[in-house]
C-alpha positions as CSV (number, residue, x, y, z in Angstrom):
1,X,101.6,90.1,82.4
2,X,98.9,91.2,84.3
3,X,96.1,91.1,81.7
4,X,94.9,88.2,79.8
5,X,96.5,88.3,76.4
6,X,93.3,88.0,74.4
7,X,91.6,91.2,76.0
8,X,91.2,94.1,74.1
9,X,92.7,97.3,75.8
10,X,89.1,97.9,76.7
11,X,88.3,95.0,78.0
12,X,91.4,95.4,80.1
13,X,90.2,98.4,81.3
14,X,86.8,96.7,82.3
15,X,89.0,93.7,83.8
16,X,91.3,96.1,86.3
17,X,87.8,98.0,87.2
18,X,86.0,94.7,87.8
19,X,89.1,93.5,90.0
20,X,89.1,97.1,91.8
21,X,85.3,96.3,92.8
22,X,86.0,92.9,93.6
23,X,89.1,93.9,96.4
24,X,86.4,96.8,97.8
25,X,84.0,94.4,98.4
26,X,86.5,91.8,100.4
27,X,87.3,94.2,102.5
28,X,83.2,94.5,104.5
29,X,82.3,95.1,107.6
30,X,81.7,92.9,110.5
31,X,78.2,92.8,112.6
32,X,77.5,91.0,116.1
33,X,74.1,90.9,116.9
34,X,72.0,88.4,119.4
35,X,68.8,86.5,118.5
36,X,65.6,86.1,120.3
37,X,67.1,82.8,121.5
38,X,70.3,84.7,122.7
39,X,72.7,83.1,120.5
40,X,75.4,85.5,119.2
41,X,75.7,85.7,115.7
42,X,78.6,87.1,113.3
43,X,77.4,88.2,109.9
44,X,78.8,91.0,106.9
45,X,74.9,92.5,106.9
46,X,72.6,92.6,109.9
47,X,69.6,91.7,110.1
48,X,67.1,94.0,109.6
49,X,65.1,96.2,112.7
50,X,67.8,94.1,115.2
51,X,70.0,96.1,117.6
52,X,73.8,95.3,115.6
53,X,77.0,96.1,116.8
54,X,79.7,97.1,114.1
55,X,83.1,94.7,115.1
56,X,86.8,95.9,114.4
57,X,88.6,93.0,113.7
58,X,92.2,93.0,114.0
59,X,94.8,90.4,113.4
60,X,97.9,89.5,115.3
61,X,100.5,89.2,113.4
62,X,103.1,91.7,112.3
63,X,102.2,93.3,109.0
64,X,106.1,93.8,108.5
65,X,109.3,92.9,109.8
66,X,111.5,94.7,112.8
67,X,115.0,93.6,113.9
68,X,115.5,95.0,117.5
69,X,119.6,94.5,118.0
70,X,120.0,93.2,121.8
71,X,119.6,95.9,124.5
72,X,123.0,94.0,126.1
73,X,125.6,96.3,127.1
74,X,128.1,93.0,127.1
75,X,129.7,92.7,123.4
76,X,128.0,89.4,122.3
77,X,130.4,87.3,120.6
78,X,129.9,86.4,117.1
79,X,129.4,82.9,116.0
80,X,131.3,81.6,113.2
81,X,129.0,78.7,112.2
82,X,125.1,80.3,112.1
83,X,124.1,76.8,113.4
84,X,125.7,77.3,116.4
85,X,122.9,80.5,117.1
86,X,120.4,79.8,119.2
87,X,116.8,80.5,117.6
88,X,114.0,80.7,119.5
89,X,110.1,81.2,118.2
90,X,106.7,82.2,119.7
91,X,104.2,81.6,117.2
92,X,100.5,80.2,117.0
93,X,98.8,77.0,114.8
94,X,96.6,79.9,113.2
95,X,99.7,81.9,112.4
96,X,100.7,81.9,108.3
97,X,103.7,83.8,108.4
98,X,104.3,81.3,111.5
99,X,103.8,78.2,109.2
100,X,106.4,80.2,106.5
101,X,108.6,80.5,109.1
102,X,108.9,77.0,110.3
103,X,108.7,75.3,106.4
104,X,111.6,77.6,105.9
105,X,114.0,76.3,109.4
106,X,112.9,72.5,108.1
107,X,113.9,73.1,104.4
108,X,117.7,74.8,105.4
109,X,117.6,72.5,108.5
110,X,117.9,75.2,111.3
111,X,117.1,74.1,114.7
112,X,114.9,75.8,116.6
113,X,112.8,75.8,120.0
114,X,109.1,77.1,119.5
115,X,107.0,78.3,122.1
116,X,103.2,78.1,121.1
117,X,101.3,80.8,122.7
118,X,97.9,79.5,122.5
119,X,98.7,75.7,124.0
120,X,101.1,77.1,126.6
121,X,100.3,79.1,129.7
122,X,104.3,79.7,130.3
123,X,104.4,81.0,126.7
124,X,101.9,83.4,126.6
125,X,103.4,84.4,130.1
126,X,106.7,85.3,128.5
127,X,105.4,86.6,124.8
128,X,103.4,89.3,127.3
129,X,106.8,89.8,129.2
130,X,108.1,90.9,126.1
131,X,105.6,93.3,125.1
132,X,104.7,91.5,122.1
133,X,101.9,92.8,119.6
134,X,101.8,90.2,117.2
135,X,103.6,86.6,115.8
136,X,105.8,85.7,115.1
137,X,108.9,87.0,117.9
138,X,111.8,85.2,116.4
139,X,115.0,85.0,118.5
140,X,119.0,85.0,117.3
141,X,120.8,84.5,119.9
142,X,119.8,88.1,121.4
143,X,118.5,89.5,118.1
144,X,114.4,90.1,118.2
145,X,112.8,89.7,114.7
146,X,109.2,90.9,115.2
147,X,107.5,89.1,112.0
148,X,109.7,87.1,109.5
149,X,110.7,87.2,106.2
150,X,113.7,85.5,104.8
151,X,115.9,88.3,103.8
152,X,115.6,89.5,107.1
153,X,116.2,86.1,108.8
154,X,119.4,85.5,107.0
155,X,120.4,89.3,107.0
156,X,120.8,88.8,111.0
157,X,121.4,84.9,111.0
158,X,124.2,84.8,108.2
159,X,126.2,87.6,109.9
């Protein structure tokens, strides 16, 4: 139920509108701005008669999942035991849906290589290669999952 049981319908109104104003409000805006020391500074309001620039702040990370089937003209053989796929991850220690992804190999016990792209230079190297825009890249076998969710994961792992 999404309302507290004990609210009147009301008070549930005032309760949805209060949550409404509360999301609007998470959402603000971002300011850089430099003080007289020359110390760059990050804040949700500027400062007052100081020259503010307005910052866009964008995340990488997939906001939703994409399986890209291999480009591999060769028919790839299908593999009877899913543990016998090769899965391969570049990901980051920042990275949520990164974290969900690995809790997720260690709780069904699927092996897997990671390739951090913030602690190695050959990583980042190939995650540019392949025209990556956010994390996770999930390799099966030849199978790209951009993002990760579980349905997904076992829709192209389990089959």
């Amino acid at each position: 139920m999404l309302y507290p049981e004990y609210l009147t319908a009301s008070k549930q109104y005032l309760f949805a509108l209060g949550i409404l104003l509360f999301c609007h409000s998470v959402g603000a805006d971002i300011f850089k701005w430099v003080d007289a020391d020359g110390d760059v500074h990050f804040t949700d309001s500027p400062p007052k008669d100081t020259k503010t620039k307005k910052v866009t702040v964008k995340i990488n990370s997939y906001e939703f999942v994409k399986v890209v089937p291999s480009k591999n003209k060769v028919a790839t053989i299908k593999k009877a035991n899913p543990q016998d796929k090769n899965i391969t991850m570049y990901s980051a220690q920042w990275c949520g849906v990164c974290r969900k992804a690995k809790r997720y190999f260690k709780k069904k016990g699927i092996a897997y290589k990671e390739y951090d792209i913030d602690k190695s230079k050959e990583a980042k190297l190939k995650y540019k290669e392949l025209n990556a825009r956010g994390i996770p890249v999930i390799f099966i076998d030849d199978t790209r999952l951009n993002g990760f969710s579980i349905a997904q994961f076992e829709q192209v792992y389990y089959h």
